[in-house]
N, C-alpha and C positions, 0 to 999 in steps of 0.2 A: 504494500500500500504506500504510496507517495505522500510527500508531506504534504502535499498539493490536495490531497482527497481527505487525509487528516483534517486541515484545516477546514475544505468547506463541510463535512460532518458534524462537526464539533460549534461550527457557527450556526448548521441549521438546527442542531438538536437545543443549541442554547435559545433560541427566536419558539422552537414550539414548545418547549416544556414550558418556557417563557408566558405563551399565550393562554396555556392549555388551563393551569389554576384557575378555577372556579367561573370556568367561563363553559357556558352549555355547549357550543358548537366547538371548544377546543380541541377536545378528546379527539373530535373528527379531523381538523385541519391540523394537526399532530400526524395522525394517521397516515393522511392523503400524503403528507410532506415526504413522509416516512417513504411511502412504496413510489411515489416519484423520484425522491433522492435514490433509491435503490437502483431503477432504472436507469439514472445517469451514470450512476456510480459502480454500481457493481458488474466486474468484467462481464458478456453474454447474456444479463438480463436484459428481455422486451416485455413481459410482461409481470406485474406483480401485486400483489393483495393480502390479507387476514383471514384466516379462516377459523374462528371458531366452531367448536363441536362437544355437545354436553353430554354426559351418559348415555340421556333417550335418544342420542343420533338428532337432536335439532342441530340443524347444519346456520350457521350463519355467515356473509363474505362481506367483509368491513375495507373500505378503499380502495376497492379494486382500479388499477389502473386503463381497463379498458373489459369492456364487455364480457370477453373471450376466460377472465378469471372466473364470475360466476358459472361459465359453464363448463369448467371445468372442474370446480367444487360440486357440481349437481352432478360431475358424471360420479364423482366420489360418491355422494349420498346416495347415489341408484345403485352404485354396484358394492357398497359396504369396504371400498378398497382402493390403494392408492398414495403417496408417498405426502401426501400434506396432511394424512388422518394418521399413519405412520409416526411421524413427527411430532403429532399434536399428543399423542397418546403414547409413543413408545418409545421413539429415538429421538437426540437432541437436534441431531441434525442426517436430513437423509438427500442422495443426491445421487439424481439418474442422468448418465451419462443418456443412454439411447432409449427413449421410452417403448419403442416400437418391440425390441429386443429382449427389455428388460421383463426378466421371469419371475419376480414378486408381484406383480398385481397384474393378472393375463385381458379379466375380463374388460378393469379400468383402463388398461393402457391398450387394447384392442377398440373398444371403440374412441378415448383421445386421436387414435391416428387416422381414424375413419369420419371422425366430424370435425376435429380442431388441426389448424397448423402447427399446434405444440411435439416440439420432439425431445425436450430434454429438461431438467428441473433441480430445482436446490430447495429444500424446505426448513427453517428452524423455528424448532419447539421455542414458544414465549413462555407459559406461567399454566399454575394448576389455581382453580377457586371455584372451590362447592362443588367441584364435579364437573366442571368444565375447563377445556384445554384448548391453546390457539399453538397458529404454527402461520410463522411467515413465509410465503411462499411464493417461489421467482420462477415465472418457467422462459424458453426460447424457443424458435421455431425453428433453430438450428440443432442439431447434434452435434454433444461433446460439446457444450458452448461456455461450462464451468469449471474453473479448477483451483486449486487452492489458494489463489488471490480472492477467486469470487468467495470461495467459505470468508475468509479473512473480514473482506466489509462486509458483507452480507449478516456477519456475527454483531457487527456494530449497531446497523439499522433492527433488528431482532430486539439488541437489551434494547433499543431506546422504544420499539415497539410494546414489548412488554412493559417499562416503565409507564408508557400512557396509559395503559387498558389498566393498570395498578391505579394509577391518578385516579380515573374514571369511575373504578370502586369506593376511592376515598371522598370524593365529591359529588354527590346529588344521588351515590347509592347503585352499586354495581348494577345490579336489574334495570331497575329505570335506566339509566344508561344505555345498555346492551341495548333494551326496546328503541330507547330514542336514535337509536344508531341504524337500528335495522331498518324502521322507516324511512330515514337521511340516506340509506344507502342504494335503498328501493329506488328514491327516487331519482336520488344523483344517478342509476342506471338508467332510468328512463332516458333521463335530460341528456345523458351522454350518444343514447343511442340515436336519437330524436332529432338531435342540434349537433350532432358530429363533433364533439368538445370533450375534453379527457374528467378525469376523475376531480381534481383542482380549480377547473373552470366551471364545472357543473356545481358547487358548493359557492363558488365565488355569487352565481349567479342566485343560488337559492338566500346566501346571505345577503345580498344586495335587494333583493325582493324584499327580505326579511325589512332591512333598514327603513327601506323607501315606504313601507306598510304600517309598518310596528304591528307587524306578525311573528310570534317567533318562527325560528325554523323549523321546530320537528312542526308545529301547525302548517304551516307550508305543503313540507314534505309529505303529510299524510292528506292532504288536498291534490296533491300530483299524480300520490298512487291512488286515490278512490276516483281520479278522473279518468285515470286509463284503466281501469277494472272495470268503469260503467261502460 
């Protein structure tokens, strides 16, 4: 890792934990920052997101950088298997060279290659609380596209993910949280899908609503998804 990557790491994680104290939508734009800077920064990631997952298998995907992360999480929840549920529950850190090949999860990484351009992935376990387990998780649409540089930052952005979703327990109440997020993230996917705009811009835009309104955001948010369900 360059001091060059050190440096901006270390500026961005000071600016969101910064923000994140007892501010409702922090915990999210902490997040967001998080799996964008991972993007930049970590050698062969294109795409990246949060996945947690609780005992009963409620699957939840928090900041996903572009579309393509929750459907990848769903192919995990359909088929029980898969190197980010891996992670969240059993290794600290799990990392497939060639998914197509890879013989620990046949039926997950059979259909990844038959509906997504993902071929290769890096996953690290963040935190255990009440029975639920998150794992931050990088995938590429290249093969072989990570190697022990990318473990290296990819460990970085992980503690500093894990520390928010900690934040987020200690202010306003892990549950409520978790809920307020799953709807902010519901909808930051719509918005993203809808208006072509990554994970960061879709939150910009909900909080700028927010301001212009004096509506909070998760109120927002859950007006976005009950308008696309009707």
């Amino acid at each position: 890792m360059t001091i060059d990557v050190h440096r901006a790491i270390a500026e961005t994680a000071r600016q969101m934990h910064a923000s994140a104290v007892g501010d409702e939508g922090g915990t999210d734009r902490v997040l967001d920052a998080i799996t964008a800077g991972a993007i930049e920064h970590v050698p062969g990631a294109q795409h990246a997101g949060v996945l947690l997952v609780s005992k009963d298998k409620t699957f939840r995907t928090l900041a996903p950088t572009d579309p393509l992360m929750n459907t990848l999480d769903r192919l995990q929840k359909e088929t029980d298997q898969g190197p980010c549920l891996e992670a969240a529950w059993e290794q600290p850190m799990v990392r497939v060279d060639e998914i197509e090949t890879d013989p620990r999860w046949p039926d997950f990484s059979a259909r990844v290659v038959a509906e997504t351009p993902a071929r290769s992935s890096m996953s690290f376990q963040l935190f255990t609380h009440q029975g639920s387990q998150g794992a931050l998780n990088l995938f590429s649409d290249k093969v072989g596209a990570f190697d022990t540089e990318s473990a290296e930052i990819g460990l970085v952005y992980a503690t500093h993910a894990a520390l928010a979703l900690h934040a987020s327990k200690q202010f306003g109440g892990f549950a409520s949280a978790i809920a307020r997020r799953d709807v902010i993230g519901q909808a930051k996917g719509m918005i993203m899908a809808e208006y072509k705009v990554d994970a960061v811009q879709a939150f910009e835009m909900l909080r700028k609503l927010s301001q212009d309104t004096n509506t909070p955001v998760v109120t927002l948010a859950e007006q976005v998804v009950e308008s696309r369900l009707q």
